[in-house]
PyMOL Python script that loads the backbone (N, CA, C, O; Angstrom):
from pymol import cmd

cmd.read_pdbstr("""\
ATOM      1  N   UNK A   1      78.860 130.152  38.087  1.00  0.00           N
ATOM      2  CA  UNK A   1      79.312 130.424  39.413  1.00  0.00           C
ATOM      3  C   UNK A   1      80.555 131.310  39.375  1.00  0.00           C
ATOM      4  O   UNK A   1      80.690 132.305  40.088  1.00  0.00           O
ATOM      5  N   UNK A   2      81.333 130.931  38.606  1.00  0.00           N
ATOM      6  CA  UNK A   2      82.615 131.903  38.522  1.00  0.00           C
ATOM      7  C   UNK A   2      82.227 133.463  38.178  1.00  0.00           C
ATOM      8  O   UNK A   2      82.574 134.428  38.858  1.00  0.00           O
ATOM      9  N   UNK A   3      81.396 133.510  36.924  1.00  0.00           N
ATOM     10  CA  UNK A   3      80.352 134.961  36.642  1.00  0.00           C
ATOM     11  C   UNK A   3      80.047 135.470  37.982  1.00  0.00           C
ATOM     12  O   UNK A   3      80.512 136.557  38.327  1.00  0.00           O
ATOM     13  N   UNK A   4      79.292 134.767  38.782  1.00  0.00           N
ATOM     14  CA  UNK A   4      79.375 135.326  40.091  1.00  0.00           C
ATOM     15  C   UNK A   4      79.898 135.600  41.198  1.00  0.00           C
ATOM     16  O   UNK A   4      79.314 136.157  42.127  1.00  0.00           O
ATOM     17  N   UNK A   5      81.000 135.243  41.188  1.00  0.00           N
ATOM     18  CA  UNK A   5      82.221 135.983  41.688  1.00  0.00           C
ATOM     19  C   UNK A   5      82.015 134.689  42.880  1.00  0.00           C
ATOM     20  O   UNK A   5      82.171 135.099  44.030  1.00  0.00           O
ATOM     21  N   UNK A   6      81.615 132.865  42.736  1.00  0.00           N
ATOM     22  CA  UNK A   6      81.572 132.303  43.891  1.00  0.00           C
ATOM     23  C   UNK A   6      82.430 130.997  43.833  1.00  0.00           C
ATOM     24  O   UNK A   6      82.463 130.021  44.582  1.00  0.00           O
ATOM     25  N   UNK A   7      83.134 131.320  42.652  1.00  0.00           N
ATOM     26  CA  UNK A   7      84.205 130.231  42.366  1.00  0.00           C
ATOM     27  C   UNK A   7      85.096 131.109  41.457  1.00  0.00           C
ATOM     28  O   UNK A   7      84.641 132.057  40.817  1.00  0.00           O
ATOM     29  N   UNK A   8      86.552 130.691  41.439  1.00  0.00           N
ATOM     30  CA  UNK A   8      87.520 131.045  40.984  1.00  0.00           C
ATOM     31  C   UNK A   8      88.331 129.460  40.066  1.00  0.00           C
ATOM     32  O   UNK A   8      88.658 128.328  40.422  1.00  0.00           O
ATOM     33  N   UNK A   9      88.352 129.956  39.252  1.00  0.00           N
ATOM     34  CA  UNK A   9      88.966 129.326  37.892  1.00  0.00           C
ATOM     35  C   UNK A   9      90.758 129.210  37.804  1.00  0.00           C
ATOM     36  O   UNK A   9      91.352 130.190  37.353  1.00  0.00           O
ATOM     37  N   UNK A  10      91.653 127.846  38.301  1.00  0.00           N
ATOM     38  CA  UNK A  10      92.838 128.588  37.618  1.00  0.00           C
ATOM     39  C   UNK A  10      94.111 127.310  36.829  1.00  0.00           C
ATOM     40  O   UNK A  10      93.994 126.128  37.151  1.00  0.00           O
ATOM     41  N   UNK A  11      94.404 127.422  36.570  1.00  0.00           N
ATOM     42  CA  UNK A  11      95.005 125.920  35.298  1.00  0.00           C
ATOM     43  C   UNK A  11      95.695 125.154  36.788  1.00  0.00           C
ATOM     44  O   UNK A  11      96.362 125.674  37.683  1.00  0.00           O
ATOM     45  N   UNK A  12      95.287 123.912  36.639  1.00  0.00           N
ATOM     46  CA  UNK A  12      96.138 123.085  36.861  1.00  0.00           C
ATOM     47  C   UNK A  12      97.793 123.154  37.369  1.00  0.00           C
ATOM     48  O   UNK A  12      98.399 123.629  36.408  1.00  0.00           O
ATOM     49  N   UNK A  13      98.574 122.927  38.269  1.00  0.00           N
ATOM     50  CA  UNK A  13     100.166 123.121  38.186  1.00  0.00           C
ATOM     51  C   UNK A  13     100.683 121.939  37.195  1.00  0.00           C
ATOM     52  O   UNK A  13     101.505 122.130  36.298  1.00  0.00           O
ATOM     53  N   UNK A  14     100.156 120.854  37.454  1.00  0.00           N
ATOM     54  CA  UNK A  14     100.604 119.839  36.489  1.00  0.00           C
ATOM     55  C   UNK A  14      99.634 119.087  35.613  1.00  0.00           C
ATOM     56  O   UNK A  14      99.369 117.892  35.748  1.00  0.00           O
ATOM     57  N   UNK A  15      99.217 119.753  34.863  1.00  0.00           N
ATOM     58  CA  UNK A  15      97.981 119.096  33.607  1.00  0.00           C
ATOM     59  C   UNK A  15      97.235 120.210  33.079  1.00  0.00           C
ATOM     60  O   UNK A  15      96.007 120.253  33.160  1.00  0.00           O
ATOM     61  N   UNK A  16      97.984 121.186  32.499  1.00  0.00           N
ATOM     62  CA  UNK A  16      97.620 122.153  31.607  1.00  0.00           C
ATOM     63  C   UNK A  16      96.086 122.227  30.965  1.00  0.00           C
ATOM     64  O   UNK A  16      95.523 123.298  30.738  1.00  0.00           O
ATOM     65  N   UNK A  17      95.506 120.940  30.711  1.00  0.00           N
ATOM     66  CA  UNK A  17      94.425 120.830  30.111  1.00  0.00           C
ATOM     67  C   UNK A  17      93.185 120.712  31.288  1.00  0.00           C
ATOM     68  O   UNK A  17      91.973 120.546  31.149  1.00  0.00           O
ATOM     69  N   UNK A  18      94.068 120.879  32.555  1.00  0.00           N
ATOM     70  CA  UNK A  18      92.729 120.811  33.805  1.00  0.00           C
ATOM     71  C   UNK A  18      92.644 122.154  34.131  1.00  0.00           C
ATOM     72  O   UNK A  18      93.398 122.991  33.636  1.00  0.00           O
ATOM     73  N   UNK A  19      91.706 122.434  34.995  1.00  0.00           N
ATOM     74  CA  UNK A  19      91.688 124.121  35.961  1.00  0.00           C
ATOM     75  C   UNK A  19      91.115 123.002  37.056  1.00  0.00           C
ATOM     76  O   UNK A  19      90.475 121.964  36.884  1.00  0.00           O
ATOM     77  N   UNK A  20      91.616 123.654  38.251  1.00  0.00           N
ATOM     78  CA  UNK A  20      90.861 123.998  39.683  1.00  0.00           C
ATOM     79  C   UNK A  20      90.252 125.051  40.081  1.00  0.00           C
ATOM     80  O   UNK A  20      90.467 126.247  39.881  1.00  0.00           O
ATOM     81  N   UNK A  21      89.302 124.378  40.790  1.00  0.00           N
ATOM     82  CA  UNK A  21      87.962 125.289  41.262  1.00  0.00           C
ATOM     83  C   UNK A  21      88.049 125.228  42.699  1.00  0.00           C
ATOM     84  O   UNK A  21      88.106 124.160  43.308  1.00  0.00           O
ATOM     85  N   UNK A  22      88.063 126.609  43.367  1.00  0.00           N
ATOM     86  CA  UNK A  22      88.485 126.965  44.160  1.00  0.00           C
ATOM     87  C   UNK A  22      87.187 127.998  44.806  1.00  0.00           C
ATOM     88  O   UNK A  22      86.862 128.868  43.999  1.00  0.00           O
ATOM     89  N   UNK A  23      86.464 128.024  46.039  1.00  0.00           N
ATOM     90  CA  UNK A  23      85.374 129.093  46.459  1.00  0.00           C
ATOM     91  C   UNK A  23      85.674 130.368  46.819  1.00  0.00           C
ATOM     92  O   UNK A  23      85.661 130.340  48.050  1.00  0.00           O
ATOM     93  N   UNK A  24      85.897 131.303  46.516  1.00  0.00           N
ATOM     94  CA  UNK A  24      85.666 132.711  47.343  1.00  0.00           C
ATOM     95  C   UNK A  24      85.032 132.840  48.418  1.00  0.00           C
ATOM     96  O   UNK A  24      84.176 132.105  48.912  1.00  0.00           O
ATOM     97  N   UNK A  25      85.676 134.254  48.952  1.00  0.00           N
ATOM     98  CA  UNK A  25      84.982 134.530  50.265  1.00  0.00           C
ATOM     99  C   UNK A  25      83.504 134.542  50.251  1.00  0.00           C
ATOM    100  O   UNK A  25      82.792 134.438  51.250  1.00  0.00           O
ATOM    101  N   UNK A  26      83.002 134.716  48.698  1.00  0.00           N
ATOM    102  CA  UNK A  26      81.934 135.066  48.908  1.00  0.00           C
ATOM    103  C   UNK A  26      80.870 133.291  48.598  1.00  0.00           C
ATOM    104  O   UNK A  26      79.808 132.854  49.042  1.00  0.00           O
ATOM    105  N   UNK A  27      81.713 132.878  47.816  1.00  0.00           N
ATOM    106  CA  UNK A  27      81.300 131.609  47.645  1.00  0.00           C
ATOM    107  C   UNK A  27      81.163 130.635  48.814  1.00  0.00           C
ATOM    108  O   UNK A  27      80.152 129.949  48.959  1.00  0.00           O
ATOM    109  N   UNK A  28      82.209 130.593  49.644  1.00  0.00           N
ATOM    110  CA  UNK A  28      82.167 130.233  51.338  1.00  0.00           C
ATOM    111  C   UNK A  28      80.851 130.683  51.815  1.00  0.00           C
ATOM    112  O   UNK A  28      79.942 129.913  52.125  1.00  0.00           O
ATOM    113  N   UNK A  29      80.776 132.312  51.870  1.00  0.00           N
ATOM    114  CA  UNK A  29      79.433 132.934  52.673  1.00  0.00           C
ATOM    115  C   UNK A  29      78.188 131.957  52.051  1.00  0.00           C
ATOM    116  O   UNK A  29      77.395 131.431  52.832  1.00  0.00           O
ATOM    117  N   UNK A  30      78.078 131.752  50.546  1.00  0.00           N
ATOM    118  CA  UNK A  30      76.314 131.617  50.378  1.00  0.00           C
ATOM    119  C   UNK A  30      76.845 129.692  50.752  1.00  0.00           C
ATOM    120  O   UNK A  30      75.995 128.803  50.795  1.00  0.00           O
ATOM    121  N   UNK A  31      78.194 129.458  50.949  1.00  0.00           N
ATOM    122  CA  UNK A  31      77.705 127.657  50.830  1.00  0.00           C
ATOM    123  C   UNK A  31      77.445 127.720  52.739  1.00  0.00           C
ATOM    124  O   UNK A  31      76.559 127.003  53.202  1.00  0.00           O
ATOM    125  N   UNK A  32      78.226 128.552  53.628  1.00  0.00           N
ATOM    126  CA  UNK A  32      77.360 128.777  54.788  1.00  0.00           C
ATOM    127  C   UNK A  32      76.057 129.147  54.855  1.00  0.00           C
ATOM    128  O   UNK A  32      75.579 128.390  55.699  1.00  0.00           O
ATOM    129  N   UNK A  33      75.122 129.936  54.424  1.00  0.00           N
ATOM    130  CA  UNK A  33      74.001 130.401  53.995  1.00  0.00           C
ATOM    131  C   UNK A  33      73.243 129.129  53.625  1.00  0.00           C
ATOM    132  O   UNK A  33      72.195 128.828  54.196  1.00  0.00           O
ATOM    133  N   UNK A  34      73.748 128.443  52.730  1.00  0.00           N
ATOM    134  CA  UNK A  34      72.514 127.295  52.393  1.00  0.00           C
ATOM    135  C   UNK A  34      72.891 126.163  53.222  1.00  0.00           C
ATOM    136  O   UNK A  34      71.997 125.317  53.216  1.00  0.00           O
ATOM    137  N   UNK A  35      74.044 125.795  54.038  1.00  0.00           N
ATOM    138  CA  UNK A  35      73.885 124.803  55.126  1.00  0.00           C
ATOM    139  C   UNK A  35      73.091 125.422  56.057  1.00  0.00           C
ATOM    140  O   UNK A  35      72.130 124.655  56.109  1.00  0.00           O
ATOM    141  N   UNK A  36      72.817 126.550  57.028  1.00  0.00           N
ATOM    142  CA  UNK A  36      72.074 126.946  57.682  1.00  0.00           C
ATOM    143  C   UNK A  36      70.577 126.550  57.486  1.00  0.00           C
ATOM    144  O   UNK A  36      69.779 125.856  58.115  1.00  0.00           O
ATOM    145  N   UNK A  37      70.542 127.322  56.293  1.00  0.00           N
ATOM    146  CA  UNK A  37      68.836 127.059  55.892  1.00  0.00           C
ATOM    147  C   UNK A  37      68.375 125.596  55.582  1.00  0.00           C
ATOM    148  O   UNK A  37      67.218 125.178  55.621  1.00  0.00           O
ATOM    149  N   UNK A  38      69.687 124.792  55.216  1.00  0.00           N
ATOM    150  CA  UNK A  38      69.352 123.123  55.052  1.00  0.00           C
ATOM    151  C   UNK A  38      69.094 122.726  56.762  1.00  0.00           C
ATOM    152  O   UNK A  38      68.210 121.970  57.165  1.00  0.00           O
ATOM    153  N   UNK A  39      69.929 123.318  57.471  1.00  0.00           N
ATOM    154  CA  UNK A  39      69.327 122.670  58.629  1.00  0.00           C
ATOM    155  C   UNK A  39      68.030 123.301  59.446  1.00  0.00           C
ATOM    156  O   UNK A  39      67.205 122.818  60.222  1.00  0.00           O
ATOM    157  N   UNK A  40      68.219 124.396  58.985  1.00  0.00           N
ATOM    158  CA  UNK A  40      66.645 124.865  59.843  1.00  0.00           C
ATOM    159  C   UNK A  40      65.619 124.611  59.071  1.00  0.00           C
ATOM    160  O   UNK A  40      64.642 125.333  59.276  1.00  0.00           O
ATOM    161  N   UNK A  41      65.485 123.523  57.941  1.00  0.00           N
ATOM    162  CA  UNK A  41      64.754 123.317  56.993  1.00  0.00           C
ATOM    163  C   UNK A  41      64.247 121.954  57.635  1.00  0.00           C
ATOM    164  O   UNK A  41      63.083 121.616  57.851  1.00  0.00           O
ATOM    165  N   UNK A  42      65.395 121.278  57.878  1.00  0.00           N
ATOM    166  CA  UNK A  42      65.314 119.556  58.221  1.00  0.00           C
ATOM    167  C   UNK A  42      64.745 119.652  59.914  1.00  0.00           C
ATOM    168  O   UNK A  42      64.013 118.737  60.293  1.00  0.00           O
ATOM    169  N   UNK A  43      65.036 120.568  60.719  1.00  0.00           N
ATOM    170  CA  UNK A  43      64.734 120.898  62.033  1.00  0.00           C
ATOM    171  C   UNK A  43      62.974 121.156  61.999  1.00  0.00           C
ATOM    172  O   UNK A  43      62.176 120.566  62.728  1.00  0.00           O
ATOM    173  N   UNK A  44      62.731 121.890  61.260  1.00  0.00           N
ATOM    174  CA  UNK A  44      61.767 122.042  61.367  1.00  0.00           C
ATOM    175  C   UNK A  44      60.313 120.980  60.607  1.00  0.00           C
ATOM    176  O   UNK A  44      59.118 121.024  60.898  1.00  0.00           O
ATOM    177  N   UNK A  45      61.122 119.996  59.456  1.00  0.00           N
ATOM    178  CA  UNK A  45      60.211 118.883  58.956  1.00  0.00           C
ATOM    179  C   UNK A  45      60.531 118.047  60.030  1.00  0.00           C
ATOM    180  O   UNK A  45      59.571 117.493  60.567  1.00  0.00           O
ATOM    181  N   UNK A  46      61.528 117.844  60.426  1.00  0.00           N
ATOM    182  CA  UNK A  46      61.447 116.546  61.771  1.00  0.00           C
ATOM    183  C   UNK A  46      60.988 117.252  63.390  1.00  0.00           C
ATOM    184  O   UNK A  46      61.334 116.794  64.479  1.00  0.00           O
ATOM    185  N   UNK A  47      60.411 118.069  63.231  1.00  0.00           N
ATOM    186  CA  UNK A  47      61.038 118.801  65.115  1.00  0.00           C
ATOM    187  C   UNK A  47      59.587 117.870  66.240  1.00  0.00           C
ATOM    188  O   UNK A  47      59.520 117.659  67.451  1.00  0.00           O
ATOM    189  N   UNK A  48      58.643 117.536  65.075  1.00  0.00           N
ATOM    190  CA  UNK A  48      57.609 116.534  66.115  1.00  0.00           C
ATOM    191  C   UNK A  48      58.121 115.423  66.260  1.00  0.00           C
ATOM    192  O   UNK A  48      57.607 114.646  67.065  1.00  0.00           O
ATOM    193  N   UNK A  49      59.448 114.987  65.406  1.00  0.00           N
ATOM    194  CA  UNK A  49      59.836 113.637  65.935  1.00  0.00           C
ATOM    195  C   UNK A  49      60.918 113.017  67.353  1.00  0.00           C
ATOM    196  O   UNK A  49      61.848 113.823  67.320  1.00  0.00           O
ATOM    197  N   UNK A  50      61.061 112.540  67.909  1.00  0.00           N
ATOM    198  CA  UNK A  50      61.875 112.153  68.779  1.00  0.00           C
ATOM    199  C   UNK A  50      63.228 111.885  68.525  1.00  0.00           C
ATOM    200  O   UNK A  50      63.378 111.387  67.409  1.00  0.00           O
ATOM    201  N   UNK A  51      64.004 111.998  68.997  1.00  0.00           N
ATOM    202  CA  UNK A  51      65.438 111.851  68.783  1.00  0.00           C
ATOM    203  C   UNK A  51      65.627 110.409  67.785  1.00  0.00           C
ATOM    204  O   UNK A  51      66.213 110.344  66.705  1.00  0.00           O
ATOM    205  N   UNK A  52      64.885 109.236  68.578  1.00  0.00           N
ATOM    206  CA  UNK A  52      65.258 107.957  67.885  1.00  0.00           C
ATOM    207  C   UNK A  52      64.488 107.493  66.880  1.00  0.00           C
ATOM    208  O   UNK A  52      64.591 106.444  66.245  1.00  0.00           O
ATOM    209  N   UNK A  53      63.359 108.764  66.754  1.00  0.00           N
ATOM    210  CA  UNK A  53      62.150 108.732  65.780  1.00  0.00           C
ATOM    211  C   UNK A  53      63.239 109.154  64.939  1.00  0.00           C
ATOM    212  O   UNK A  53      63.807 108.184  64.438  1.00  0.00           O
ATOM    213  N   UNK A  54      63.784 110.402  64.572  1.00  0.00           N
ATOM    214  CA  UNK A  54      64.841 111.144  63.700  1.00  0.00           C
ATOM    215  C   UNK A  54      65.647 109.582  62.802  1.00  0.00           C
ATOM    216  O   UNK A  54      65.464 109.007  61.729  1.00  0.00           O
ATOM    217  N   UNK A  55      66.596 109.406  64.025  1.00  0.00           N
ATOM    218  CA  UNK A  55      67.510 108.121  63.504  1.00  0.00           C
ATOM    219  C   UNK A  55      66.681 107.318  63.028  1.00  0.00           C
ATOM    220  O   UNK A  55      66.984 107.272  61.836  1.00  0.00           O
ATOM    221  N   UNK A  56      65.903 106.713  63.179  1.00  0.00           N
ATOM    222  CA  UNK A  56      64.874 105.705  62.541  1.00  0.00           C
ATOM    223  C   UNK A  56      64.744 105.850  61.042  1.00  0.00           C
ATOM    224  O   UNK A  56      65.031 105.046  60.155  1.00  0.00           O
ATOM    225  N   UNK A  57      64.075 107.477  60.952  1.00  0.00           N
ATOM    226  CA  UNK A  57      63.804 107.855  59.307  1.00  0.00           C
ATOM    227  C   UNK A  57      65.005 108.451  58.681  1.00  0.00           C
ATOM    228  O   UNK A  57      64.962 108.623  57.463  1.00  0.00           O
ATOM    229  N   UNK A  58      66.129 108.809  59.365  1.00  0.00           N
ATOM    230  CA  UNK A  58      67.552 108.654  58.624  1.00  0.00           C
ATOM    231  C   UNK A  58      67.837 107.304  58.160  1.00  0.00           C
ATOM    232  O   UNK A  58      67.890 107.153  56.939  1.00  0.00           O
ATOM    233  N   UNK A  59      68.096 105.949  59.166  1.00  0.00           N
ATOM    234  CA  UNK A  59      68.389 104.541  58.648  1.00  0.00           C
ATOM    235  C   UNK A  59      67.245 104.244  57.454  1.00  0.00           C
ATOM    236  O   UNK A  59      67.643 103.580  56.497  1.00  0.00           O
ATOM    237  N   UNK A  60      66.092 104.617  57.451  1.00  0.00           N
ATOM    238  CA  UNK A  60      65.281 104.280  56.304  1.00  0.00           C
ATOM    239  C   UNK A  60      65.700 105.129  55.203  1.00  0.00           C
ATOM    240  O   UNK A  60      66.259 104.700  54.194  1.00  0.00           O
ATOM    241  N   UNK A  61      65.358 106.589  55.467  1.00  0.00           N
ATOM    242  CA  UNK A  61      65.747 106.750  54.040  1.00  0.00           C
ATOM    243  C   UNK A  61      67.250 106.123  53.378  1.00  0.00           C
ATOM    244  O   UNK A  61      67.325 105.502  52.318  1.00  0.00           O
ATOM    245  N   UNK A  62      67.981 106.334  53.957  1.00  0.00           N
ATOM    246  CA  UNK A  62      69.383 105.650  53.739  1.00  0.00           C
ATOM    247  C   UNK A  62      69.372 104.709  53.261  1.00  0.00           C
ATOM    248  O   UNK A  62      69.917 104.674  52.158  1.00  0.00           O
ATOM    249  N   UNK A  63      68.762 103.433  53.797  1.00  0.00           N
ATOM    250  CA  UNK A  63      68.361 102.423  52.725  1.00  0.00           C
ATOM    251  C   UNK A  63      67.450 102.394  51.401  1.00  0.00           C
ATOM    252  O   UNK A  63      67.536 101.555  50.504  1.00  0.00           O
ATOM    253  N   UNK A  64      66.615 103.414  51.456  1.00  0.00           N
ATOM    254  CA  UNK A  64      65.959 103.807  50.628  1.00  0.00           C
ATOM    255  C   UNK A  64      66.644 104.436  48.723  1.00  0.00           C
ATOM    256  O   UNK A  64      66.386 104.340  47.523  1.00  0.00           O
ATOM    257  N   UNK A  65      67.821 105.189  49.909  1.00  0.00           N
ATOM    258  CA  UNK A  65      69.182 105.858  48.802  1.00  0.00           C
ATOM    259  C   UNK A  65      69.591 104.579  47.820  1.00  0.00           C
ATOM    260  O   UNK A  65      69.611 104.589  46.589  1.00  0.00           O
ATOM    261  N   UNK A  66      69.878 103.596  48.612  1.00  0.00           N
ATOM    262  CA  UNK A  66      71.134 103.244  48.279  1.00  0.00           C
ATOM    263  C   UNK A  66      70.222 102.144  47.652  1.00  0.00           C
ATOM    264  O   UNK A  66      71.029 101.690  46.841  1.00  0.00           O
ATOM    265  N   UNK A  67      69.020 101.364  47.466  1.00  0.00           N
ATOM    266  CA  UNK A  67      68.166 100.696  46.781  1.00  0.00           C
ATOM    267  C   UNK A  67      67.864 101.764  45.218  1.00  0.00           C
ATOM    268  O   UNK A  67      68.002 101.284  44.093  1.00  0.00           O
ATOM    269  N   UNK A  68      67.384 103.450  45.497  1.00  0.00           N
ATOM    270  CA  UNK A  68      67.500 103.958  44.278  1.00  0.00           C
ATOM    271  C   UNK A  68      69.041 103.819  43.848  1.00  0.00           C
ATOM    272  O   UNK A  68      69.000 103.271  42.746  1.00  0.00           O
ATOM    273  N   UNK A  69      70.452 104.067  44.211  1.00  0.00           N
ATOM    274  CA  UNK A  69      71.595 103.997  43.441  1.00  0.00           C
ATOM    275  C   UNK A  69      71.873 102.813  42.664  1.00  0.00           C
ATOM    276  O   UNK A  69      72.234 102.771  41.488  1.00  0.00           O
ATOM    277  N   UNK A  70      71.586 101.521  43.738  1.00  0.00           N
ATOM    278  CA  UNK A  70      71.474 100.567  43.226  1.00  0.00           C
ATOM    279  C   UNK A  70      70.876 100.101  42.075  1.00  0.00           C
ATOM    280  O   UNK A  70      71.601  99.381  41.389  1.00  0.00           O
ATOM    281  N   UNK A  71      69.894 100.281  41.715  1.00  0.00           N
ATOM    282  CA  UNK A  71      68.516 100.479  40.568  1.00  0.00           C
ATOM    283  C   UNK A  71      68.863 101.084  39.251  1.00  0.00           C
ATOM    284  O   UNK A  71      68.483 100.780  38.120  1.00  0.00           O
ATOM    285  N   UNK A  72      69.698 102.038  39.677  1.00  0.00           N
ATOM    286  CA  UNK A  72      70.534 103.155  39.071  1.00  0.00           C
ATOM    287  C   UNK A  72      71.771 102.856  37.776  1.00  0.00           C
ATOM    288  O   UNK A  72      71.922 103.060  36.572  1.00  0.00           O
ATOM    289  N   UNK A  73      72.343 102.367  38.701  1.00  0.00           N
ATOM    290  CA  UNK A  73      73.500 101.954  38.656  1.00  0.00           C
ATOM    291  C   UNK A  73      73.272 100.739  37.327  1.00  0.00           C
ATOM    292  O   UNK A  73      73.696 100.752  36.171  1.00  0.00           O
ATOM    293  N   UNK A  74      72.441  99.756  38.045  1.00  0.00           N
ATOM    294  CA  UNK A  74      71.920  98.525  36.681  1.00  0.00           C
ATOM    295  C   UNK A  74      71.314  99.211  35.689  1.00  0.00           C
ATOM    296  O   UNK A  74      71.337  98.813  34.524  1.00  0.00           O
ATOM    297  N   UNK A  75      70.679 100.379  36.094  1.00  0.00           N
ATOM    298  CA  UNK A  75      70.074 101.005  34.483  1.00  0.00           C
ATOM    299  C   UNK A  75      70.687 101.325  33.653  1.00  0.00           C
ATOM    300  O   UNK A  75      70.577 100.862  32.518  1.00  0.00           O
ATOM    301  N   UNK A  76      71.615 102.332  34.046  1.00  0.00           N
ATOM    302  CA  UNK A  76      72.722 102.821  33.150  1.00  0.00           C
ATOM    303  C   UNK A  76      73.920 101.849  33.042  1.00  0.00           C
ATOM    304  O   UNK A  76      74.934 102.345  32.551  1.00  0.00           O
ATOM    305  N   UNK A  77      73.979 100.593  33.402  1.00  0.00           N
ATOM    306  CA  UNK A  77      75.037  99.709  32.766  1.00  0.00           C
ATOM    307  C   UNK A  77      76.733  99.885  33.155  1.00  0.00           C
ATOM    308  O   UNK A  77      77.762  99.441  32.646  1.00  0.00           O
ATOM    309  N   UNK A  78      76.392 100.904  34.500  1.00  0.00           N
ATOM    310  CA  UNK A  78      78.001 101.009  34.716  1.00  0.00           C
ATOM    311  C   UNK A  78      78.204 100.095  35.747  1.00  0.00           C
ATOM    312  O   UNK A  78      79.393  99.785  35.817  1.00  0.00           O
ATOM    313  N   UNK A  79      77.231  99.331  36.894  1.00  0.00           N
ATOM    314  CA  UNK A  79      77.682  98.944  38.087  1.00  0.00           C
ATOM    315  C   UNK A  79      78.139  99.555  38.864  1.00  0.00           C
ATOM    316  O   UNK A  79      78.734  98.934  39.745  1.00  0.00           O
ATOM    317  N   UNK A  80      78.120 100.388  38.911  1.00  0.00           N
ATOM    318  CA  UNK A  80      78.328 101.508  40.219  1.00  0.00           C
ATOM    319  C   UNK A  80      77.289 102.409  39.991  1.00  0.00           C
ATOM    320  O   UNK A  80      76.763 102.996  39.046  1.00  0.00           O
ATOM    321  N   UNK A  81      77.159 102.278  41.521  1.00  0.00           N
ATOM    322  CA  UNK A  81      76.083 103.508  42.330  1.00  0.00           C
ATOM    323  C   UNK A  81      76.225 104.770  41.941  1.00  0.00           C
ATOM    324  O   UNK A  81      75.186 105.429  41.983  1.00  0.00           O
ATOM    325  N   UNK A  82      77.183 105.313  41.574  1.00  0.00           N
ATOM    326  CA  UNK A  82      77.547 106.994  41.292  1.00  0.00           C
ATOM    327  C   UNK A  82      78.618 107.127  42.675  1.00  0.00           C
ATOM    328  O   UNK A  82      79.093 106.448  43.585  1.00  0.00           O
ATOM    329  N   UNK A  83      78.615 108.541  42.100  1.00  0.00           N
ATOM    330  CA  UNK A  83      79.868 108.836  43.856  1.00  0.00           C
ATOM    331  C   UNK A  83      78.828 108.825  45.310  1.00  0.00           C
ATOM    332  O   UNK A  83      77.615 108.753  45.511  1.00  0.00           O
ATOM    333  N   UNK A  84      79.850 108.922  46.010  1.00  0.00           N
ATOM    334  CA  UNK A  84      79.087 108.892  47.313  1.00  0.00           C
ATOM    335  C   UNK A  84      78.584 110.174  47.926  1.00  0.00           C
ATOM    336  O   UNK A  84      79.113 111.273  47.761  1.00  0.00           O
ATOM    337  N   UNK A  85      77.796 109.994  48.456  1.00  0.00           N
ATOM    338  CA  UNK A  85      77.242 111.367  49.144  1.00  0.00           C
ATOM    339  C   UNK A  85      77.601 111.242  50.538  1.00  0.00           C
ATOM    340  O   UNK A  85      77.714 110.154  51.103  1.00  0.00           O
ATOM    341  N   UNK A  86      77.842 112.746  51.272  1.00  0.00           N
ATOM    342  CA  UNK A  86      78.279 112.808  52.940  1.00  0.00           C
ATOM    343  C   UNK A  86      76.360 113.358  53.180  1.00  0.00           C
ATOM    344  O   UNK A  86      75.924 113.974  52.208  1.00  0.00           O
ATOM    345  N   UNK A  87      75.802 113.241  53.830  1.00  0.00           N
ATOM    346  CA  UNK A  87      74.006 113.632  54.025  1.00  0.00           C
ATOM    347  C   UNK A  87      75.187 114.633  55.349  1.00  0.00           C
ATOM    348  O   UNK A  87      74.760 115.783  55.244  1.00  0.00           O
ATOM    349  N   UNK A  88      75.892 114.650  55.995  1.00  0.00           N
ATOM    350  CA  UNK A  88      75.803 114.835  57.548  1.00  0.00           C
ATOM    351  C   UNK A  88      76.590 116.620  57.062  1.00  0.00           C
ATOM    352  O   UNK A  88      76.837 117.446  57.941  1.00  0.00           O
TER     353      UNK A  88
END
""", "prot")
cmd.dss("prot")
cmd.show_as("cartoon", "prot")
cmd.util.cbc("prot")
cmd.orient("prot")
């Protein structure tokens, strides 16, 4: 990503052995670009459903998530789910 000019690389102020990652203008443009197309993607697999049809198969999959993290989580032996995800 940095090769592509959509993240910028630069040390740490206090921890020499870290860098921060930081987006470019241009890196901004394509992460606008693929929220767009994520939503005219999801608009168009749900658009026969009803508003409370929508929420319905959001609360399911959601539980659905968090039964795979769960599952997850005991496999690999850490007890935790992984980080959290924002879906919205």
């Amino acid at each position: 990503m940095e090769r592509d000019g959509l993240v910028e690389r630069v040390r740490h102020p206090s921890d020499r052995r870290a860098f921060l990652l930081t987006l470019t203008e241009e890196g901004a443009r394509c992460h606008r670009e693929a929220e767009e197309l994520d939503r005219a993607a999801l608009a168009a697999a749900t658009g026969a459903l009803s508003g409370a049809e929508r929420e319905q198969l959001r609360a399911l999959l959601g539980r659905i998530r968090a039964a795979v993290d769960t599952e997850g989580a005991a496999a690999d032996g850490t007890g935790t789910a992984g980080p959290e995800r924002d879906d919205d």
